[in-house]
N, CA, C and O atoms as a GROMACS GRO file, in nm:
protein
  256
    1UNK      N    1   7.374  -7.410   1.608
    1UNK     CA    2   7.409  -7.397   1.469
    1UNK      C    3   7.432  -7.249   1.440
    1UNK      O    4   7.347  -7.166   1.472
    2UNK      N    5   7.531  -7.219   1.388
    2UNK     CA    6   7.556  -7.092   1.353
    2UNK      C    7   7.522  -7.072   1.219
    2UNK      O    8   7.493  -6.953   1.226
    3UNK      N    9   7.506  -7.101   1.113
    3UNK     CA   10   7.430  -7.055   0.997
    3UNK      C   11   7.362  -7.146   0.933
    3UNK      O   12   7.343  -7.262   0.971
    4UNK      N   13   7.312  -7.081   0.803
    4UNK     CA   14   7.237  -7.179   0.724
    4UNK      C   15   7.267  -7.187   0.584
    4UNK      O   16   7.203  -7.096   0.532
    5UNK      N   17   7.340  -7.259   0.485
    5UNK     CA   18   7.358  -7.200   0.371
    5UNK      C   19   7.236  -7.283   0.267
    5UNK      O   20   7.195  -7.399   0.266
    6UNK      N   21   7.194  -7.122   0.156
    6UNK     CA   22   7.114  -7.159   0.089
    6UNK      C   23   7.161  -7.067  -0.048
    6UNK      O   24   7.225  -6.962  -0.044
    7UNK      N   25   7.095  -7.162  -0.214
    7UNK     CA   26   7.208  -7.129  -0.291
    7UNK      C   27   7.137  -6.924  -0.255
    7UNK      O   28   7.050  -6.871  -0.186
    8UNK      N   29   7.215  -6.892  -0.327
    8UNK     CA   30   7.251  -6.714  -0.387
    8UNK      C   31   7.161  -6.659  -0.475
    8UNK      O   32   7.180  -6.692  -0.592
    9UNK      N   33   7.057  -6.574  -0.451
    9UNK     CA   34   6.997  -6.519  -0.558
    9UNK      C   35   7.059  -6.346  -0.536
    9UNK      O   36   7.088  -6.276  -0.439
   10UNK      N   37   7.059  -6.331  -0.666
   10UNK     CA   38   7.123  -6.145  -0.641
   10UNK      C   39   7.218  -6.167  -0.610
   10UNK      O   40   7.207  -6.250  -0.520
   11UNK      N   41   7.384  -6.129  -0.639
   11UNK     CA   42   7.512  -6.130  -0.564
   11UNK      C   43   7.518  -5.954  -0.570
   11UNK      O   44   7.624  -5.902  -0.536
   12UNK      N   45   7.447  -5.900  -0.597
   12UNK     CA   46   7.499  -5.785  -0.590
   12UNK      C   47   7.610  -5.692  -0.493
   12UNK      O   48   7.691  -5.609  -0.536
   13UNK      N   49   7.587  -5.735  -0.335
   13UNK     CA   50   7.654  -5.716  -0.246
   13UNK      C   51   7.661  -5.804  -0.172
   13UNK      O   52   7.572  -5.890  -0.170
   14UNK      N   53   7.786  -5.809  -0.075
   14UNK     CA   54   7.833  -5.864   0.054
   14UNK      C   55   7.624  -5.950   0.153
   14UNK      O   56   7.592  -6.058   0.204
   15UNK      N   57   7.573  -5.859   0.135
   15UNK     CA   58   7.450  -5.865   0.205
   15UNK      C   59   7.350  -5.827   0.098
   15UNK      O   60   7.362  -5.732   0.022
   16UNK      N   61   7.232  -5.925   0.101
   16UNK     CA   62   7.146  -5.884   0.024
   16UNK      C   63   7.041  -5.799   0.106
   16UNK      O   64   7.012  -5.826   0.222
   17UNK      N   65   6.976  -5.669   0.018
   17UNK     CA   66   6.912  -5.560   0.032
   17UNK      C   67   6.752  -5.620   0.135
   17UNK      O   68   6.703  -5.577   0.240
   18UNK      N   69   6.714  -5.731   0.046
   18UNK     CA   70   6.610  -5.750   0.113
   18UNK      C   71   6.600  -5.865   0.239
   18UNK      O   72   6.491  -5.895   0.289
   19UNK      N   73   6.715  -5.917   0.277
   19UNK     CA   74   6.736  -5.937   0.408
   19UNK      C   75   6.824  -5.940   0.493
   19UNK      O   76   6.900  -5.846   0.473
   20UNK      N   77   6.864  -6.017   0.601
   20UNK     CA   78   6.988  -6.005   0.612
   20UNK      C   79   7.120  -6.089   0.613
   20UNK      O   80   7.224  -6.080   0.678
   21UNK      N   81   7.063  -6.199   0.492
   21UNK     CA   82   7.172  -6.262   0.466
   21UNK      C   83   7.307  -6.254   0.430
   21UNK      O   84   7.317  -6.160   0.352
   22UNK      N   85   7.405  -6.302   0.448
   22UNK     CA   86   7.528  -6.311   0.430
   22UNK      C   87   7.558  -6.428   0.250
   22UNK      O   88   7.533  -6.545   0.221
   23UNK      N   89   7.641  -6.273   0.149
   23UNK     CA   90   7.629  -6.377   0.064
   23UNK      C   91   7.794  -6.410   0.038
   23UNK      O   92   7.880  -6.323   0.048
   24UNK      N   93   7.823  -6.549   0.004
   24UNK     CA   94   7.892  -6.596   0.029
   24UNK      C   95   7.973  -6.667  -0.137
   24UNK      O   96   7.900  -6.746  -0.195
   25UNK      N   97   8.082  -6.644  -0.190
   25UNK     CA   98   8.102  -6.727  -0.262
   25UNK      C   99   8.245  -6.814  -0.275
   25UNK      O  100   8.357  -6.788  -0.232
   26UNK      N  101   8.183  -6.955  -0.372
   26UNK     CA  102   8.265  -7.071  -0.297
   26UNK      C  103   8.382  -7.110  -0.374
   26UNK      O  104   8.342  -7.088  -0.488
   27UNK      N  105   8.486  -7.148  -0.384
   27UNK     CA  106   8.614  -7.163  -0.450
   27UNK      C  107   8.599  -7.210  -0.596
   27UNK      O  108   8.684  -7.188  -0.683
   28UNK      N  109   8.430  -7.306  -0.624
   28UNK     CA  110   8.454  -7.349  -0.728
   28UNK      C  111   8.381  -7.255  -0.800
   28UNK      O  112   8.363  -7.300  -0.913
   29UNK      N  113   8.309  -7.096  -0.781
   29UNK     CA  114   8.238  -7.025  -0.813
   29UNK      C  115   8.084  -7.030  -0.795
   29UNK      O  116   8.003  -6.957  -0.851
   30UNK      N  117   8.061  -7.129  -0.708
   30UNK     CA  118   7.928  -7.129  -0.659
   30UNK      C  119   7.895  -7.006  -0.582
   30UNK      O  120   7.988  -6.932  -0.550
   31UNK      N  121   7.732  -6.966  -0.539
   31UNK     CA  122   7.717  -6.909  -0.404
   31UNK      C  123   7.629  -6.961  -0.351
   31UNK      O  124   7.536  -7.020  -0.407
   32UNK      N  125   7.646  -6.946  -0.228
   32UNK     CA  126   7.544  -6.916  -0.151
   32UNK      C  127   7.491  -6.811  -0.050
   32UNK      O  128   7.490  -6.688  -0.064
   33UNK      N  129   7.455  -6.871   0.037
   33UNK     CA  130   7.376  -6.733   0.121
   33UNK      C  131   7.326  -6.767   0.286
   33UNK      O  132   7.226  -6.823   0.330
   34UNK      N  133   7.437  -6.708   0.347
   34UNK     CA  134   7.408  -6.809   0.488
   34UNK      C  135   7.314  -6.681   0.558
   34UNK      O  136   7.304  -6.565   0.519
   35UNK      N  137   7.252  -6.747   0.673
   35UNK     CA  138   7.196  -6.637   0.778
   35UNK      C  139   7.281  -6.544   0.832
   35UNK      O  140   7.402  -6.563   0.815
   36UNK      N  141   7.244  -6.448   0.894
   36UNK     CA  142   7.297  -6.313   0.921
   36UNK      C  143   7.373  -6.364   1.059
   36UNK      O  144   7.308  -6.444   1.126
   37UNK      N  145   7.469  -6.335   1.096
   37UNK     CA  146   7.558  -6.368   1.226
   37UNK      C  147   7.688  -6.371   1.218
   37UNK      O  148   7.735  -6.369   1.104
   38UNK      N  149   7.778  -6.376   1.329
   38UNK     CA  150   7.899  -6.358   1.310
   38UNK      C  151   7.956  -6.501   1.298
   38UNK      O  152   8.078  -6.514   1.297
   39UNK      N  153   7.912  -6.560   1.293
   39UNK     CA  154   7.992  -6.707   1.272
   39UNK      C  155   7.950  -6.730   1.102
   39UNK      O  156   8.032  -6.797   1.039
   40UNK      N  157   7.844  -6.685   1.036
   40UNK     CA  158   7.859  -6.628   0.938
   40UNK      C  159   7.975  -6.536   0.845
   40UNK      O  160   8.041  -6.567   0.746
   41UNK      N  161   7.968  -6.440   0.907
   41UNK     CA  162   8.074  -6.348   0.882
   41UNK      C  163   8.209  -6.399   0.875
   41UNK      O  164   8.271  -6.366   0.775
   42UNK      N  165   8.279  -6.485   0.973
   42UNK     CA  166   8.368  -6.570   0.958
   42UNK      C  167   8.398  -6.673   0.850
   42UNK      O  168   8.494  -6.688   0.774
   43UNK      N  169   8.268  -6.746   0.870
   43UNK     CA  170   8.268  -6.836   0.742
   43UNK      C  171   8.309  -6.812   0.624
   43UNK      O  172   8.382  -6.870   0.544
   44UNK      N  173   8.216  -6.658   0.627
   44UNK     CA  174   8.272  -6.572   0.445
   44UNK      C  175   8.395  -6.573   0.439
   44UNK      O  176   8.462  -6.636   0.358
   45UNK      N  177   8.448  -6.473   0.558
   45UNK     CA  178   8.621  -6.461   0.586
   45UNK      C  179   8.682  -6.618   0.504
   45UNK      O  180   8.742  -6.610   0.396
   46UNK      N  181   8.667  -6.704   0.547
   46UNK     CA  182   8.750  -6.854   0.595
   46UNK      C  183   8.776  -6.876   0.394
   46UNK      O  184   8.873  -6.883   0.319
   47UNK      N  185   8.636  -6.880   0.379
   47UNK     CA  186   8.576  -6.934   0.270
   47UNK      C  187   8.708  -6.798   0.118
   47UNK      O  188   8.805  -6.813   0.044
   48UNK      N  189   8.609  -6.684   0.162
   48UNK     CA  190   8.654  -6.635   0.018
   48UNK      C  191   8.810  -6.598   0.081
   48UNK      O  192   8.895  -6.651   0.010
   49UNK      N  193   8.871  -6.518   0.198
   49UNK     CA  194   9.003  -6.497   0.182
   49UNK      C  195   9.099  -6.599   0.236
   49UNK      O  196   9.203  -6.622   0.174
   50UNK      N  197   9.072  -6.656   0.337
   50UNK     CA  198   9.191  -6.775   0.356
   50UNK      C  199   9.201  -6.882   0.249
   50UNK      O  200   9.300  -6.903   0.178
   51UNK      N  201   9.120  -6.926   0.248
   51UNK     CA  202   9.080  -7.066   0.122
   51UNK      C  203   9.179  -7.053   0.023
   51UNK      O  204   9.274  -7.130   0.015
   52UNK      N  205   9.155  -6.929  -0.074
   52UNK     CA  206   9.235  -6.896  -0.229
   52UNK      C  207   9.376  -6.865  -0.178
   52UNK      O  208   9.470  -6.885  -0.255
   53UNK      N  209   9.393  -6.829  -0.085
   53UNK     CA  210   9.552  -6.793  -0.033
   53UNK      C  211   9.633  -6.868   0.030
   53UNK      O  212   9.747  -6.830   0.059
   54UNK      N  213   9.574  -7.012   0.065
   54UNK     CA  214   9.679  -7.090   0.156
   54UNK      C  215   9.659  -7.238   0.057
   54UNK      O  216   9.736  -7.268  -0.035
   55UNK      N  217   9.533  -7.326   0.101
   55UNK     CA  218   9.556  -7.453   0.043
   55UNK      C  219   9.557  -7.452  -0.123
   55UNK      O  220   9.502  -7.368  -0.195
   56UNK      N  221   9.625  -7.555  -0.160
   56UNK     CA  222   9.654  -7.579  -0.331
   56UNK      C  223   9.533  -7.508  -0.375
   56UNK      O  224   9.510  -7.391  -0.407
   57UNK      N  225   9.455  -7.623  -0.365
   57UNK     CA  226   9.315  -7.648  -0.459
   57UNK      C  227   9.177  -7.643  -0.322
   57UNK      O  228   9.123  -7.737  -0.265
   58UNK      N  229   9.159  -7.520  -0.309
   58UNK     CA  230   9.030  -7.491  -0.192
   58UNK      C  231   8.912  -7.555  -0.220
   58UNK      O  232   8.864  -7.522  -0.328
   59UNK      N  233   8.855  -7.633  -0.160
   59UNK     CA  234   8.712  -7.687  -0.181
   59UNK      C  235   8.594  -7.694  -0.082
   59UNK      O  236   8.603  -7.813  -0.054
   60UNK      N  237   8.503  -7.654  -0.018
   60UNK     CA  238   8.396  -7.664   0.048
   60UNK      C  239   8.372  -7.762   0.049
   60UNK      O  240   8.375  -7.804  -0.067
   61UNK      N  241   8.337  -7.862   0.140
   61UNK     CA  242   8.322  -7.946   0.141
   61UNK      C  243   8.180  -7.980   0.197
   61UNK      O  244   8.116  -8.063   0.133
   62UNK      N  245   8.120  -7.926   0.310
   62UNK     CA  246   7.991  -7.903   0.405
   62UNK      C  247   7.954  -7.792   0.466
   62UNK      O  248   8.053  -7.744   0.521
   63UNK      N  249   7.851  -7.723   0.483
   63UNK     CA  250   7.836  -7.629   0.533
   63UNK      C  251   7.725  -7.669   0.554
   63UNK      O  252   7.664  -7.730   0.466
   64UNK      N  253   7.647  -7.634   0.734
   64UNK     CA  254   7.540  -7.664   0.797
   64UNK      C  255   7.441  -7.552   0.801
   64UNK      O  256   7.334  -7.567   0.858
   0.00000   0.00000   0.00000
């Protein structure tokens, strides 16, 4: 398993201060907050810049 998503406390930055989660937000304006890793890091990628730029209407559907 490459991450874990849990909702978002603090969005202040990309990464929250007090660990090293990855914060993440979702097309319908949700967040969350996956574990620290690069399949993480991707996810964000997938999620906030491909998503809004290619399909109609972007939606999350599952995340493990």
């Amino acid at each position: 398993m490459c991450f874990r998503a849990e909702p978002a406390r603090g969005l202040g930055s990309e990464k929250n201060d007090s660990d090293d989660n990855v914060a993440v937000k979702l097309p319908n304006g949700d967040s969350r907050r996956l574990s620290a890793g690069p399949c993480s890091e991707l996810t964000k990628q997938v999620i906030e810049i491909f998503a809004p730029r290619f399909p109609k209407m972007p939606t999350v559907i599952f995340m493990t």
